[in-house]
C-alpha positions in Angstrom: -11.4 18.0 7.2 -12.5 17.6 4.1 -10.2 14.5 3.0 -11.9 12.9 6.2 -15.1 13.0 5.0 -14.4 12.0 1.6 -12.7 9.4 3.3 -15.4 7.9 5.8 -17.9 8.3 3.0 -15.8 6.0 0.2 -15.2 4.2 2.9 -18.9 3.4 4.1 -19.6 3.4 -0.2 -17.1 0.6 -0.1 -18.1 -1.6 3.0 -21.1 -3.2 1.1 -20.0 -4.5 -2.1 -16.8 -5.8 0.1 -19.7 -7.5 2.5 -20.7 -9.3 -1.2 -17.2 -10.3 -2.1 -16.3 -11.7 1.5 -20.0 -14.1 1.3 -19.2 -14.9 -2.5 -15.6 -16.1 -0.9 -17.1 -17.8 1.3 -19.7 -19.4 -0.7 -17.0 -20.5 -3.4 -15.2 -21.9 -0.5 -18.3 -24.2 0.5 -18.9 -25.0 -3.1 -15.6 -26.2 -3.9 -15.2 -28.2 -0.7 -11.7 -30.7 -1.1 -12.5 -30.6 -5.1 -9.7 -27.6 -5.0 -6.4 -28.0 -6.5 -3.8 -26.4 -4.1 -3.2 -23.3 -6.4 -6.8 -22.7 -6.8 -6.9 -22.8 -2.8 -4.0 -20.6 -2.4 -5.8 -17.7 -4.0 -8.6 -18.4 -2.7 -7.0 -17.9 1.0 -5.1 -14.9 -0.4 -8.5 -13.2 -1.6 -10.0 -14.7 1.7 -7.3 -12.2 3.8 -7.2 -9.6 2.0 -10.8 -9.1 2.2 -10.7 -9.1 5.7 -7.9 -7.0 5.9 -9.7 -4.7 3.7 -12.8 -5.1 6.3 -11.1 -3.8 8.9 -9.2 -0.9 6.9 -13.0 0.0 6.7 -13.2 -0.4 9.9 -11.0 1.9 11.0 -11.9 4.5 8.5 -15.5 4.9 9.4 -14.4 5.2 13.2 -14.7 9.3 14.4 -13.0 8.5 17.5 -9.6 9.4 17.4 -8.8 8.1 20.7 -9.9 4.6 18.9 -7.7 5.1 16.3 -4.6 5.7 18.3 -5.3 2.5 20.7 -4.1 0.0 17.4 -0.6 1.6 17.3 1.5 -0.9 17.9 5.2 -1.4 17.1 5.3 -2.6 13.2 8.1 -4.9 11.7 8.1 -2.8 7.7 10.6 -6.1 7.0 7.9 -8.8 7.8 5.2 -6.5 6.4 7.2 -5.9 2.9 7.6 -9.3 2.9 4.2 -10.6 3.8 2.9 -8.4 0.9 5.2 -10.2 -1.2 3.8 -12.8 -0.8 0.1 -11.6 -1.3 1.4 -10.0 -4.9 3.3 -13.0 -6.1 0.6 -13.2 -9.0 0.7 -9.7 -10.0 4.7 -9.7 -10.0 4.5 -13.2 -12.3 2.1 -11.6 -14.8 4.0 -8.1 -15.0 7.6 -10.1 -15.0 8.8 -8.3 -12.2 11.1 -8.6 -9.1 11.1 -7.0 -6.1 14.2 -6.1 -3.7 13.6 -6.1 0.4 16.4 -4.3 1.6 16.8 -4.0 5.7 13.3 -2.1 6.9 13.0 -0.9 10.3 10.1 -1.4 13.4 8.3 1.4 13.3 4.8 3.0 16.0 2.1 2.3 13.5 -0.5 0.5 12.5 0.0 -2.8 10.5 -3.0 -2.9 8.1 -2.1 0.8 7.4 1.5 0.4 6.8 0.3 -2.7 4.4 -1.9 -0.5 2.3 0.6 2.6 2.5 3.2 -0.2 0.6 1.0 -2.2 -1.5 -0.4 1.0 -3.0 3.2 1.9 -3.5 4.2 -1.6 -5.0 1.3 -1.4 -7.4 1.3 2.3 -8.5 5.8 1.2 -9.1 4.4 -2.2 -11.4 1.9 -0.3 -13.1 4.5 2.4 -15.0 6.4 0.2 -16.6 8.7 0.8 -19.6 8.0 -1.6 -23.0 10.9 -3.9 -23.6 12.4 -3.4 -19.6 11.7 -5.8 -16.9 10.0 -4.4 -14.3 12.1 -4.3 -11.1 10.8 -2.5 -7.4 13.4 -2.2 -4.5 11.6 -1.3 -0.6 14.8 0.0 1.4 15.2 2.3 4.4 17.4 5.2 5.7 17.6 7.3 9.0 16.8 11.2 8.2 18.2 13.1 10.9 14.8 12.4 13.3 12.6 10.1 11.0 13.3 6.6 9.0 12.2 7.4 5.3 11.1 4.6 3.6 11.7 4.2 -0.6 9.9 2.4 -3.3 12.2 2.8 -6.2 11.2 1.1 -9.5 13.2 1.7 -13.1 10.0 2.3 -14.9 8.3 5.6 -16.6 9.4 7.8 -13.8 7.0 10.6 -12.6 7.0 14.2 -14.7 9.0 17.1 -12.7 6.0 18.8 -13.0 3.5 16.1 -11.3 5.3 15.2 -8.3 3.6 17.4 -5.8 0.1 16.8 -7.4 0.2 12.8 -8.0 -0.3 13.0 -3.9 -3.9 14.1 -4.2 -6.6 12.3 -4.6 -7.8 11.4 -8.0 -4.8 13.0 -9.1 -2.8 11.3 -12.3 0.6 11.3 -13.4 -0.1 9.6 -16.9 -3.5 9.7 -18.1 -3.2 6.6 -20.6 -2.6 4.7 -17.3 -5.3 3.3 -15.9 -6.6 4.2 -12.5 -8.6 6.5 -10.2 -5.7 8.5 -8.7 -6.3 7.5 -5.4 -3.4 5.1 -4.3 -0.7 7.9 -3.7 -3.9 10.3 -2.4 -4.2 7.7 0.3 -0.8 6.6 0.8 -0.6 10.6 1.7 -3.4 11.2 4.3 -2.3 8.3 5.7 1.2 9.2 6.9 -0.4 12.9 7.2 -2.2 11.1 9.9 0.6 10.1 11.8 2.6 13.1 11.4 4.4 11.8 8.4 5.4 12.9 5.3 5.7 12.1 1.7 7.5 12.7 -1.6 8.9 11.5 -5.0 11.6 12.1 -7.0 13.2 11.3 -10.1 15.5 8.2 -10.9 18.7 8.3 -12.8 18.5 5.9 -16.1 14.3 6.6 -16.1 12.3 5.2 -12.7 10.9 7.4 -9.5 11.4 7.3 -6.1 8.2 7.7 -3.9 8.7 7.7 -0.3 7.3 8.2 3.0 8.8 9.4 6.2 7.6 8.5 10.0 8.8 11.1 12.7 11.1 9.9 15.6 7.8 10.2 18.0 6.6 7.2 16.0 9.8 5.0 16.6 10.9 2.8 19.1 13.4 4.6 21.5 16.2 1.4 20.4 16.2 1.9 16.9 
């Protein structure tokens, strides 16, 4: 119960800076008219959406009805999601040098802007604990677990401590101190398969990397998969 509130209140924190980004958006959008070059537009779109997405992630949060909540389940490609968030991160993957595998993700009973921020806070927490001197490299693959798909984010970087792998998923929890970062991507990525009756984990890598994954029950799948 706790988590909850801490949740709704960040959440409500967050919704009015985000209501200055999304008019500063648009305002640069207006200023800058048909002067933009096509890679200054393209960011400016991918900002554009994922400020809205954010908005409604907000949204969502700040909602007390659960019976809300549960009426934007829907069935959820992971594949088109992985891949449209891809996309979004090309610019962070080009300045860190590193590649990402999709392997064969299944359609899953969720919410789509959830299962967006469950694996963008997994890509990014993967790019950010890199090893110096190797290429970054992040592979998103699925397997059946007796009654659940678990869903991997394997990367070959630092790897996460024996010791922290329980405690990275709470909030404002930290694996590696010198990092930068609130602790709160994994703390989220957590309550928010908790939420659905998920759960999550991480382990280590042979050759140096982690493995942090999330599982979805079979109640959350489609009967055909």
């Amino acid at each position: 119960m706790m988590m909850s509130h801490l949740a709704a209140e960040l959440s409500h924190d967050m919704a009015v800076p985000l209501t200055s980004i999304i008019a500063s958006l648009e305002m640069l959008e207006e200023q800058l008219g048909e002067h933009s070059d096509p890679e200054v537009g393209a960011l400016l779109v991918g900002a554009q959406q994922a400020a809205d997405r954010m908005s409604r992630m907000l949204g969502q949060h700040m909602a007390i009805d659960q019976e809300r909540a549960d009426r934007v389940l829907s069935d959820v490609d992971l594949g088109s999601v992985a891949f449209e968030l891809a996309v979004d991160s090309a610019h962070l993957l080009e300045l860190a040098d590193a590649t990402i595998d999709i392997g064969r993700l299944p359609v899953v009973r969720a919410n789509p802007d959830e299962m967006y921020s469950v694996l963008q806070n997994l890509l990014t927490n993967a790019v950010k604990f890199t090893r110096p001197g190797v290429r970054p490299w992040v592979s998103i693959t699925a397997a059946r677990v007796t009654d659940a798909w678990r869903i991997s984010v394997t990367d070959n970087g630092m790897g996460i401590p024996a010791d922290k792998r329980g405690d990275v998923f709470s909030l404002f929890s930290r694996a590696r101190s010198r990092i930068e970062g609130h602790g709160i991507g994994l703390g989220t990525v957590a309550r928010t398969i908790g939420a659905r009756g998920g759960r999550v984990g991480a382990e280590g890598v042979d050759g140096g990397g982690a493995e942090v994954w999330f599982e979805l029950p079979a109640s959350h799948l489609p009967r055909n998969t």
